[in-house]
C-alpha positions as CSV (number, residue, x, y, z in Angstrom):
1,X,-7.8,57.7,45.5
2,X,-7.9,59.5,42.5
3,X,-5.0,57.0,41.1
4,X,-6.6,53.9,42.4
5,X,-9.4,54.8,40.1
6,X,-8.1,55.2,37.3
7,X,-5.8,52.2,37.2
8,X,-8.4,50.5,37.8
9,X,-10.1,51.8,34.7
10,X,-7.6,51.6,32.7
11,X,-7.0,47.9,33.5
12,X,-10.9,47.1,32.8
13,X,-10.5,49.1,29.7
14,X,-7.4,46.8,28.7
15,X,-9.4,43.7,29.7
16,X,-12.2,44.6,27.4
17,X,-10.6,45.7,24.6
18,X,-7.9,43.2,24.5
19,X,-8.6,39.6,23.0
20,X,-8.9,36.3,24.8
21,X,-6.7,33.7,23.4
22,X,-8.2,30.3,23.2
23,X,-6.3,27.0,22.5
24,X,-7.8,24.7,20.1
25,X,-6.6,21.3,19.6
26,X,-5.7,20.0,16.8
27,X,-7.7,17.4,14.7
28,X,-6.5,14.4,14.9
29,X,-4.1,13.6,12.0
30,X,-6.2,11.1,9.5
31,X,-3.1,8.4,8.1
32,X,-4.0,5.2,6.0
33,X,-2.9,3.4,9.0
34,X,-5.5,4.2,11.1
35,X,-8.4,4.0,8.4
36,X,-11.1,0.9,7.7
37,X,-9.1,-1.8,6.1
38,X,-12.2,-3.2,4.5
39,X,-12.4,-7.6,4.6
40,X,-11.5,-9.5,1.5
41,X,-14.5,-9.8,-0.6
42,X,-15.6,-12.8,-2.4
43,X,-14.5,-12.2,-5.8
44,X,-11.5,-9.7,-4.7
45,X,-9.4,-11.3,-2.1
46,X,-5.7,-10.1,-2.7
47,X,-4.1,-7.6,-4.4
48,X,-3.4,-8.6,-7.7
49,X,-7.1,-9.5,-7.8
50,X,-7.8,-6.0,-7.2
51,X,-5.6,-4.4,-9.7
52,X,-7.7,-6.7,-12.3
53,X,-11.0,-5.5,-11.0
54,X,-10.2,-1.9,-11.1
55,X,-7.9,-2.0,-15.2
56,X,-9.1,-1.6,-18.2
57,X,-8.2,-2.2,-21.9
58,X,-6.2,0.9,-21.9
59,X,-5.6,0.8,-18.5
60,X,-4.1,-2.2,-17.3
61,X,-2.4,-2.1,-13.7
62,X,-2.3,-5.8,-12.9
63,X,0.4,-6.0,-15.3
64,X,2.3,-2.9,-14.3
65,X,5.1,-4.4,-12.5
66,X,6.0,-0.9,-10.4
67,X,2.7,-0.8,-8.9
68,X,2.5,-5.0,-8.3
69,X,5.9,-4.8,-6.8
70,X,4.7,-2.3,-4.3
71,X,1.8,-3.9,-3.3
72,X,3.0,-7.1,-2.6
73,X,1.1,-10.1,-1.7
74,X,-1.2,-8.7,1.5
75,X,-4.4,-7.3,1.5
76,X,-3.6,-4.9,4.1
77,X,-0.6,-3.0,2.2
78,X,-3.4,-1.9,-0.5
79,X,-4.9,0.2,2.0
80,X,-2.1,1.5,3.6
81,X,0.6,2.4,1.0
82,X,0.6,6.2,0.5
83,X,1.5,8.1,-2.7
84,X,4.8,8.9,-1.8
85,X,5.6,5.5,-1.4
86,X,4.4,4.5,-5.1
87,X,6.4,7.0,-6.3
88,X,9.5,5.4,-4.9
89,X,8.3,2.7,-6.7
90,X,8.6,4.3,-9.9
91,X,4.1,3.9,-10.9
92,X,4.0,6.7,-13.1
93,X,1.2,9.7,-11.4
94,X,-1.7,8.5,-13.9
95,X,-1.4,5.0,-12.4
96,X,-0.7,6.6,-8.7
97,X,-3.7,8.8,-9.1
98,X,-6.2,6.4,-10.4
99,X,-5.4,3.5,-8.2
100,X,-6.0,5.8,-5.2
101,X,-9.0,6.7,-5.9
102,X,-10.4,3.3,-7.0
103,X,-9.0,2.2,-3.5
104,X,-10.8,4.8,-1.8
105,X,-14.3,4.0,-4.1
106,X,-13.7,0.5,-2.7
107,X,-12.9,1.4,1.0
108,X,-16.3,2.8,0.8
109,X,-18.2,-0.1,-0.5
110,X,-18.5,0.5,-4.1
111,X,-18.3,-2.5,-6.7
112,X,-15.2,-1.8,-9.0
113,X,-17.7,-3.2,-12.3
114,X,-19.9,0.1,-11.6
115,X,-16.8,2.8,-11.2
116,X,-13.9,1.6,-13.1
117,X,-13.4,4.3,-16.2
118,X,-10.8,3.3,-18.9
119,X,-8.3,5.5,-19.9
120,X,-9.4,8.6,-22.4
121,X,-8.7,7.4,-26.5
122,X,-6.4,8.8,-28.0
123,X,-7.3,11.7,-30.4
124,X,-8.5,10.8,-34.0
125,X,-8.2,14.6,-35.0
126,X,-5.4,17.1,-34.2
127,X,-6.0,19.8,-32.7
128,X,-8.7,22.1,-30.5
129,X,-10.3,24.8,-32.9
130,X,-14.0,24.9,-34.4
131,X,-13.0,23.5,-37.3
132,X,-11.7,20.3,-35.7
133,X,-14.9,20.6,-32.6
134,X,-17.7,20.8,-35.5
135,X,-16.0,18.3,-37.8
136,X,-17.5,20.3,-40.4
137,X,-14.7,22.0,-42.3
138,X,-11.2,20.0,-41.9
139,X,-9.8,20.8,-44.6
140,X,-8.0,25.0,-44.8
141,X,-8.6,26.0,-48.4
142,X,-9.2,22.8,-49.7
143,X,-5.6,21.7,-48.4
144,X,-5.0,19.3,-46.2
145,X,-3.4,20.0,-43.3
146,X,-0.7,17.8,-41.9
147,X,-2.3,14.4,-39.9
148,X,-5.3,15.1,-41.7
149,X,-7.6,12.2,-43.3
């Protein structure tokens, strides 16, 4: 009797302490394949349309034959090429980076005129210090320094 007891507490005590495993699934994997390919707009109806919507002066990605190569002529490979893919196609990671997120600004409805940002200037100044972040004092000792006006 005694024994029956205190199995029985020491299974309740096991029970309690012990922790219940749940299963969770797992979410469902998100590919370009299975996301909104949007319709053809007026203006932008196939890809090289698009790459000339989304460059720049600086930036120019309708005339980057890496990326035009890899797109092809449908309007459905814009939206589900992936990155790794690019990069077998030799569009350098500025280019990659870029043209992924202006695809994914226009998967959700924005016009390209109102996101597209050029490519940053080059530099008219060397170098990050407060002399060069003030443009006050250039010059070291009245000496200019190399690449200095």
């Amino acid at each position: 009797m005694l024994a029956r007891s205190i199995r029985a507490i020491s299974a309740s005590a096991v029970a309690s302490s012990s922790r219940t495993l749940t299963t969770t699934t797992a979410p469902a994997a998100t590919t370009s394949a299975t996301k909104l390919i949007p319709k053809p707009d007026g203006a932008i109806s196939d890809p090289a349309t698009f790459l000339t919507s989304i460059s720049g002066p600086r930036r120019d990605l309708a005339s980057n034959s890496s990326l035009t190569s890899a797109l092809g002529d449908k309007w459905a490979k814009i939206f589900t090429i992936e990155s790794a893919q690019l990069k077998e196609a030799g569009v350098t990671v500025k280019d990659r980076r870029y043209f992924l997120w202006a695809r994914e600004k226009f998967r959700q409805g924005a016009d390209p005129e109102k996101f597209v940002i050029d490519a940053k200037p080059k530099k008219k100044v060397r170098g990050w210090g407060p002399r060069v972040q003030t443009a006050e004092r250039i010059r070291v000792r009245g000496v200019r320094r190399p690449g200095e006006k």
